[in-house]
N, C-alpha and C positions, 0 to 999 in steps of 0.2 A: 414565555420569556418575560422577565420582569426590566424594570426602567431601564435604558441603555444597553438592552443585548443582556444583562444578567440573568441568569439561566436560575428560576426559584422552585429549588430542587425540595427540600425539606420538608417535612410531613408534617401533614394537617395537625391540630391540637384539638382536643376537645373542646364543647364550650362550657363544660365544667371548671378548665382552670381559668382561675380567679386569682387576683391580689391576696394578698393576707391581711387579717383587720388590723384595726389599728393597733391592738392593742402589743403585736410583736414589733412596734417602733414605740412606744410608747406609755408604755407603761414600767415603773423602776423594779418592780418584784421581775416581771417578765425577764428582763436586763441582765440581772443578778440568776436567775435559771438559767439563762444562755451562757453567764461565765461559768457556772460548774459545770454544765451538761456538755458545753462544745471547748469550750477555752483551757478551762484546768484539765483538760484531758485527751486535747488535739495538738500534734506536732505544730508548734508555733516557728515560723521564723523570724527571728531575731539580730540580724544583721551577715555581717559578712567575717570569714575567718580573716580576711587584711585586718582587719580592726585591734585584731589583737598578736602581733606581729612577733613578740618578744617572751620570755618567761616573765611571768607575774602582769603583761597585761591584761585588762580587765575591760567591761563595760557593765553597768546594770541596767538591768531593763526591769519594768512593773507593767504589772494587767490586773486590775481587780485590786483585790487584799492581799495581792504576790508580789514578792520586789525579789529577784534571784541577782547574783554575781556570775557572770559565763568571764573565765579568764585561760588564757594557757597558762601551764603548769610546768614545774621543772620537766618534765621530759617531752616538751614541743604538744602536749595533745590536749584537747579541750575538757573543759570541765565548768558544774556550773551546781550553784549550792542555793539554799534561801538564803537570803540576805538578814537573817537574824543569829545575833548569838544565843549559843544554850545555857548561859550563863540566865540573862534575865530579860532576853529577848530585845535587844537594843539590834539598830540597824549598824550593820558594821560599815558597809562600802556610803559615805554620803554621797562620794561625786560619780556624774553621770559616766565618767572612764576614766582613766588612771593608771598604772603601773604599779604594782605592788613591790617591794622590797622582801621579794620573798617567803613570805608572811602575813596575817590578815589578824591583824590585830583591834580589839575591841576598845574604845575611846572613851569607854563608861569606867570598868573593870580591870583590863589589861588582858583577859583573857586571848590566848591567841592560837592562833590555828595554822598548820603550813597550809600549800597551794593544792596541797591532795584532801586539805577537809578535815586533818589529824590535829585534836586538840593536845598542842606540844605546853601548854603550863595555863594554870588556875590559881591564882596568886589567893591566899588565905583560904586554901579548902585542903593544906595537907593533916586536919584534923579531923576530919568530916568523914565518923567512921564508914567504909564500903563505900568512900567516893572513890574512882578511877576516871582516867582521862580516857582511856579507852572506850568509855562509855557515852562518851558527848563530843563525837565528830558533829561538823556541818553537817544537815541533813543537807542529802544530793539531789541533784535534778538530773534525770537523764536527757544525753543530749547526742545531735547527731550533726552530721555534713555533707552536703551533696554540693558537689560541683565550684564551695565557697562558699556557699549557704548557710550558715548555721541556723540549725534547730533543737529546741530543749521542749522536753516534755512533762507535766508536773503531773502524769497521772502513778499511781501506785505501781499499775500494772499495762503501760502503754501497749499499743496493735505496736509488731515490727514496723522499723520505720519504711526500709524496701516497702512494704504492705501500704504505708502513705502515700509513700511515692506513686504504685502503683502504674509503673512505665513510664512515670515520667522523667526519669534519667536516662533511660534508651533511646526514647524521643528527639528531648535536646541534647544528645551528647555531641551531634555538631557542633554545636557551638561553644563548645569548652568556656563554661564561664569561669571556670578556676582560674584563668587564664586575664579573666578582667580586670580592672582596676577602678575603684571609686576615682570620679571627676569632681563631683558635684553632688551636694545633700541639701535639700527644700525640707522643710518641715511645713506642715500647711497644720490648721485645726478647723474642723468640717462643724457646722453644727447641724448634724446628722448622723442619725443611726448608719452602724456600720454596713448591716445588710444591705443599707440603699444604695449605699458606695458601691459594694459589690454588682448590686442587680443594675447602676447605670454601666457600669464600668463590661458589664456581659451583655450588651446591645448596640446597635451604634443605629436604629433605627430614628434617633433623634441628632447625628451627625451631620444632616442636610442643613436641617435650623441652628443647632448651637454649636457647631464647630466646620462652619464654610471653608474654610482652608485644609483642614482635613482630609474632609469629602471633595477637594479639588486636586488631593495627592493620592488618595484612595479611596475606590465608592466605596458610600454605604453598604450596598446589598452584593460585593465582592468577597468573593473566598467562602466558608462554610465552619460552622462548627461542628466539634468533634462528639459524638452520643456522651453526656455525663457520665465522670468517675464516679470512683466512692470517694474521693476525695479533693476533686477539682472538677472543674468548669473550662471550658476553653476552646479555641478556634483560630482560624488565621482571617487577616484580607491580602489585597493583593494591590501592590501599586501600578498606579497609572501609568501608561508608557510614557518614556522620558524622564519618570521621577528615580532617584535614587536612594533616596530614604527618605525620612519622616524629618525635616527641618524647616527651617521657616521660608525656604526660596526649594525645596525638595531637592537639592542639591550636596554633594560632598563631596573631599579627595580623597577619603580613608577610603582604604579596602576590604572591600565585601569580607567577610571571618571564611580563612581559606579552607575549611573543611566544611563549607555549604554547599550545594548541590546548585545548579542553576534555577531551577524552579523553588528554592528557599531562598535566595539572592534578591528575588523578584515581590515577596513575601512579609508581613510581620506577623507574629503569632500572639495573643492574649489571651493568657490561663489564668483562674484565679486558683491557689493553691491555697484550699479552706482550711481552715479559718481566714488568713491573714497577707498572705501574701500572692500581692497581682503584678505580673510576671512581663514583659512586654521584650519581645524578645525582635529585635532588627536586622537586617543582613549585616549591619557595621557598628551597634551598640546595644546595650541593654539598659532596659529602665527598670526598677524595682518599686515595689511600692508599698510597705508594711503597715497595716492598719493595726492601730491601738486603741479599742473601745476603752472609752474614759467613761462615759454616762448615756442612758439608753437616748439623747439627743445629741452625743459631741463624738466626736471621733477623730483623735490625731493620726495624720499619715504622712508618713515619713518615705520620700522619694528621692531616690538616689540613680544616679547619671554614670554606667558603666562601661568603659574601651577599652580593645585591645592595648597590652602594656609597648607592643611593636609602635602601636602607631601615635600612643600619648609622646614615645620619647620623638617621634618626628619635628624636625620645626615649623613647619608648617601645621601643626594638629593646631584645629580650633572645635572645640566642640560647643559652641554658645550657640550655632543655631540650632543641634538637637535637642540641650536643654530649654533654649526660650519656646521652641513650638511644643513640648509638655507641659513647660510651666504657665502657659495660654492658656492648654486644651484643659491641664489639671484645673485652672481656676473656672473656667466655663464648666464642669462637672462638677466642681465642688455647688457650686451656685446652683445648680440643676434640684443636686440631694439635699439641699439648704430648703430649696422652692417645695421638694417631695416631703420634706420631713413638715416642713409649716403645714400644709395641706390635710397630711396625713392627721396630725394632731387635732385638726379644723373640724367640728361639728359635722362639717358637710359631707367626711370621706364617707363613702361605701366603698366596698370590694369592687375591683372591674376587671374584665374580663382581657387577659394576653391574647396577643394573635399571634400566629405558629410559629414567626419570625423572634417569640421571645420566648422562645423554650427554656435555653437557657436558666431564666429566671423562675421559672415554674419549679423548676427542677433543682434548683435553689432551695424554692419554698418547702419544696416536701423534701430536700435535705433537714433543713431548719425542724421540720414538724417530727422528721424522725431520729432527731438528735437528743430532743426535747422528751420525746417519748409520749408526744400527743399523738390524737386523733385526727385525722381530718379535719378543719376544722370549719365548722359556718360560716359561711356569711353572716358579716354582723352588718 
């Protein structure tokens, strides 16, 4: 039995696994391999389907050298293009979201395009022997949605996305997040590699020291994680008797999400769903949390505060303590990947050795390594 009666079920780790060097936090070419190898070519999530509610609304979103438009389109369904015209490669959409007028018109040129992509006129190319408009749609980005999720893929020939998922829609379908509604959007900017976000965010073996209120609404060493995906990371803990969710007094009046089972009621769950999106799922909210690698030391994450639409229209719905006990706990882990990344950079790292309890992260590591298409890799 481990601290307080916690039962430490989980298997032993070799003491071969080790950290990664430095040079997979820290180095810019390294960076730049990780966006083509893992990013241009992994189901990203990029918000949520509310966002775009109407025809011709829009959002853009960039990673890398990519800036796409994901908007609905005249017939209610998603869609999602690069953000460049074929005309002379000018960025079409500036603002961060918007509503289109039907049409996605170029502010250089005039060139313009409907909401399916279709270049409808080329203003001075009708002498331009063997030009056709037929020929210079949007290029597309394929895109997908689970549960309100939205995700777009920039690779040529993406895995099914069902295949990303990988059960994890059979899993949560209790909790019907389609069903949620944005409360609340935090934007944070981490100055820290993304991975490290990841790897604090899949342990909570440092929740005793940097997050005492936490570990007073739910232990540390409570609940179990799940054998790694091919695509996600993930586990639950379990709250404390007495507590009712994750707030700043562990108290609330909303109701448990009615297709929970009793022993998920009891529960929160957190998946990182790789690349980008960590998943935090409650018996009476959801938190999201989408990482944006900007530079192999910064990373914006974007965290968003989600409730039943039943219980928002209540008058009595307050939901400021679920968001301010995240917005605590996020800033005490940003601070943590801030301290890992300085470190990291530091002369003095060497590789150190996990203990069995951070499997998780190991498992990470050699995700990372075989994404890359490396070796094993030494200790440096």
């Amino acid at each position: 039995m481990s601290a307080k009666g916690h039962r430490d079920t989980r298997p032993a780790l070799l003491a071969e696994a080790f950290t990664l060097p430095a040079l997979y936090y820290t180095d810019p070419e390294r960076f730049h391999g990780e966006l083509e190898a893992i990013h241009y070519r992994s189901w990203l999530c990029v918000g949520r389907g509310e966002e775009l509610p109407a025809e011709g609304s829009y959002f853009v979103r960039a990673i890398g050298e990519a800036s796409m438009i994901v908007l609905r389109n005249g017939d209610g369904q998603l869609s999602a293009f690069h953000n460049a015209c074929r005309h002379r490669g000018t960025l079409l959409c500036k603002e961060e979201q918007g509503c289109l007028p039907g049409r996605i018109q170029c502010s250089y040129h005039a060139w313009t395009y409907d909401l399916d992509g279709k270049l409808l006129g080329a203003p001075h190319m009708d002498k331009v022997e063997g030009f056709r408009e037929a020929d210079y749609p949007l290029l597309r980005v394929r895109t997908a949605e689970w549960d309100g999720h939205v995700f777009i893929n920039l690779a040529e020939k993406p895995i099914p996305f069902q295949e990303h998922l990988a059960g994890l829609d059979r899993k949560f379908r209790p909790w019907r997040m389609e069903e949620l509604r944005r409360v609340e959007r935090r934007i944070y900017e981490v100055k820290a590699n993304w991975k490290l976000i990841i790897q604090n965010y899949s342990e909570c073996l440092h929740c005793p020291v940097a997050h005492p209120l936490f570990n007073k609404f739910s232990h540390y060493l409570s609940g179990d994680n799940e054998p790694p995906g091919s695509s996600y990371l993930g586990g639950r803990m379990d709250l404390r008797d007495g507590v009712k969710t994750l707030t700043l007094d562990g108290q609330s009046n909303r109701r448990c999400f009615a297709s929970l089972d009793a022993d998920d009621r009891r529960r929160v769950y957190y998946y990182a769903v790789l690349p980008n999106l960590l998943l935090n799922l409650h018996p009476d909210y959801m938190l999201t949390s989408i990482l944006w690698p900007r530079a192999v030391n910064r990373t914006q994450v974007v965290c968003e505060w989600h409730f039943h639409a039943g219980e928002i229209a209540r008058p009595d719905f307050d939901p400021k303590g679920a968001i301010e006990f995240w917005d605590m706990t996020n800033r005490q882990d940003w601070e943590l990947s801030e301290l890992a990344q300085a470190g990291i950079s530091s002369r003095g790292y060497r590789p150190g050795p996990y203990s069995h309890r951070e499997e998780l992260l190991h498992a990470f590591d050699r995700w990372i390594v075989q994404q890359l298409g490396h070796q094993e890799p030494a200790r440096e």
